[in-house]
N, C-alpha and C positions, 0 to 999 in steps of 0.2 A: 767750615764756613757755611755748607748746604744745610748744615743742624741749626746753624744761630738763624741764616736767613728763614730756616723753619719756623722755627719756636716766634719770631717775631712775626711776623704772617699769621700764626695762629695769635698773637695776642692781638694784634690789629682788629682782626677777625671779632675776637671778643669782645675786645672792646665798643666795635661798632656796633654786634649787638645787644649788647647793655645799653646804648644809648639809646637805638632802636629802639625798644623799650620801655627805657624811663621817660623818655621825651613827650607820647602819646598817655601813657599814664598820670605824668605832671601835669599835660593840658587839661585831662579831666578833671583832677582832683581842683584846676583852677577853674575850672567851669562850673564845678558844685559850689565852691565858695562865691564865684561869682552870684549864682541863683538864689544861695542862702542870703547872700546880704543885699539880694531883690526883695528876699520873702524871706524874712526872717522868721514867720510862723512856721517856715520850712524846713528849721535849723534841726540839721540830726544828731546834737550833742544826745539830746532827750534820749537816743535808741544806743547809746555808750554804758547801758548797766550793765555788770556782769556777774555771774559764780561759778561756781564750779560745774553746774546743770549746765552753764550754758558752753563750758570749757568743755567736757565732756563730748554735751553732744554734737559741737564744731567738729572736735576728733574724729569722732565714730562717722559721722556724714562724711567727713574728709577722704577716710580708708575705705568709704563704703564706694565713693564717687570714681575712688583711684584702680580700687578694686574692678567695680562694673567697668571703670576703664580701658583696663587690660583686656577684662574679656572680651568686650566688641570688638577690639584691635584682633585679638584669636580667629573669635566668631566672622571677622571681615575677613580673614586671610582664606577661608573658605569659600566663600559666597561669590561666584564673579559679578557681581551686581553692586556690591560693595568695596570693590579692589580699588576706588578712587581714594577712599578712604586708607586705603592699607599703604598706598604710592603717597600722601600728603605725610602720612606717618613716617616710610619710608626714605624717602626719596627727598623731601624737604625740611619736615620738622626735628626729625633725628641728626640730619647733619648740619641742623643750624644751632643745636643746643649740645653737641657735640664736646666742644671746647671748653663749655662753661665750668669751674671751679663751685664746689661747695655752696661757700661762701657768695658768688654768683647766684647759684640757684636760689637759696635763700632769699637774696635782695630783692628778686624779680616777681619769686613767686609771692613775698607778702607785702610788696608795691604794689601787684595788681590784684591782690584779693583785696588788699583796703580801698584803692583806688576805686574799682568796678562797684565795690558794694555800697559805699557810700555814694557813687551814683546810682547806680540800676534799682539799689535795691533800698537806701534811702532815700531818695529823691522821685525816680520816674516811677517807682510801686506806688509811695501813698497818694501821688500823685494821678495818677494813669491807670493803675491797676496791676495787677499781678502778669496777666497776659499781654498785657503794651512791654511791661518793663521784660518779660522773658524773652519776645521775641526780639526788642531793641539788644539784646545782652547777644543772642543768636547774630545778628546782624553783624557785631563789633568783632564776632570768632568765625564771620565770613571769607576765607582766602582768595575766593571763587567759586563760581557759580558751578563748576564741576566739583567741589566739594562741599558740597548743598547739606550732606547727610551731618557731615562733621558738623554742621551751622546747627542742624537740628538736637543734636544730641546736644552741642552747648546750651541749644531753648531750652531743651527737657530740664539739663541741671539746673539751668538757672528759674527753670520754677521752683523745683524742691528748693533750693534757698531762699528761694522769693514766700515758698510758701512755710519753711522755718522761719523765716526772719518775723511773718504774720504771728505764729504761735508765740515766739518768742519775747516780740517787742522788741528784739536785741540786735545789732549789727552784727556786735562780736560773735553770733553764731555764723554768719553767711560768710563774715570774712577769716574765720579761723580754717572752717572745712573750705572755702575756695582756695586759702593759703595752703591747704595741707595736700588737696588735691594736687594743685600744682608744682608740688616739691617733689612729689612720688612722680609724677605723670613724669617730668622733666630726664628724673633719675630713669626711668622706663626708657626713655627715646634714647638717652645715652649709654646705655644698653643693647638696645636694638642697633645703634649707629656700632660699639666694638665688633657687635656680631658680625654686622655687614663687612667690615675692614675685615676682620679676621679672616672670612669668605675669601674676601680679597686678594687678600696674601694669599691662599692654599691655590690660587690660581695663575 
C-alpha cells in the first residue's frame, strides 16, 4: 500500500508540473498571436524557412549550449562565489524534474523552445533589438534574485540565439538548439537528483 501511495504522489507530483509548465508557456504563445494579429506586419510565419544548414546548426548550438552547460555547473561546484548556482541546480531544479518520463521531457523541452522563440526572438528581437530581447529572455529564467548568475547565463544564451536567429532569418534555428538544450540539461539534473538519492541511501 506505501508503494502505490508512493508511485501516486509522484505522479501527482508530475503531473503538476507539467502543467506548471505548459500553462505559462500557452500564455505566451497566446500573447504573440495576440500581437501578431495587432501587427500583422509582425507576423513570424515569414522566419518558418528551413534546411538542413539550418537543422544542422540548431543541433550543434544545442549540444554546444548543453555541453558549456554542464561545465559551469562543474566549474560552479568549485568556486564559492558561485555555489548559489550549484544549490538552485541542486537542491531545486534536479528534484523538480526528477520524476519526469522521456516523453515528459520531450513535451516541455520543445513547448518551451518554440514558445520562447517565437516570442523573444520573433517578436521582441526585430522589434527591440537583440539586447532588450536577451535580457527580457534572462528576466523570464529569473528564480530569484540570489540566483542572479543563472539569469545571466540564460541572457548570454539567448543572445547567441538571438544572434543566430539574425544570421539565419530562421526561428527554426533558435528553437531546435533551445529544444535540444533543454532535453540534455533536463536529462543532466535527473542525473544529478539519482546521485543525490543514491548518496542518500548509503547514509
Amino acid at each position: 500500500m506505501n508503494e502505490l501511495n508512493q508511485q501516486n504522489k509522484i505522479k501527482e507530483q508530475r503531473e503538476k508540473l507539467i502543467w506548471a509548465a505548459l500553462i505559462p508557456q500557452s500564455l505566451l504563445l497566446l500573447l504573440s498571436i495576440i500581437w501578431i494579429n495587432m501587427s500583422p506586419e509582425d507576423n513570424v510565419l515569414k522566419y518558418f524557412h528551413f534546411n538542413f544548414k539550418i537543422l544542422s546548426g540548431g543541433i550543434l548550438t544545442g549540444l554546444g549550449l548543453a555541453v558549456a552547460g554542464n561545465l559551469f555547473y562543474r566549474f560552479a561546484k568549485k568556486i564559492k562565489f558561485l555555489h548559489s548556482t550549484v544549490e538552485l541546480f541542486e537542491q531545486i531544479l534536479a528534484p523538480t524534474f526528477k520524476n519526469l518520463n522521456v516523453a515528459d521531457i520531450f513535451l516541455l523541452s520543445i513547448t518551451a523552445g518554440f514558445c520562447e522563440e517565437i516570442f523573444f526572438r520573433g517578436l521582441i528581437l526585430p522589434e527591440f533589438g537583440i539586447i532588450i530581447a536577451s535580457i527580457a529572455f534572462g528576466v523570464l529564467h529569473l528564480p530569484g534574485m540570489k540566483y542572479w548568475i543563472y539569469a545571466l547565463w540564460a541572457t548570454l544564451s539567448g543572445a547567441l540565439l538571438g544572434w543566430l536567429f539574425i544570421l539565419s532569418s530562421s526561428l527554426w534555428l533558435p528553437i531546435t538548439a533551445h529544444a535540444i538544450n533543454n532535453v540534455i540539461g533536463i536529462f543532466m539534473l535527473k542525473k544529478i537528483s539519482k546521485g543525490k538519492d543514491s548518496i542518500s541511501k548509503l547514509h
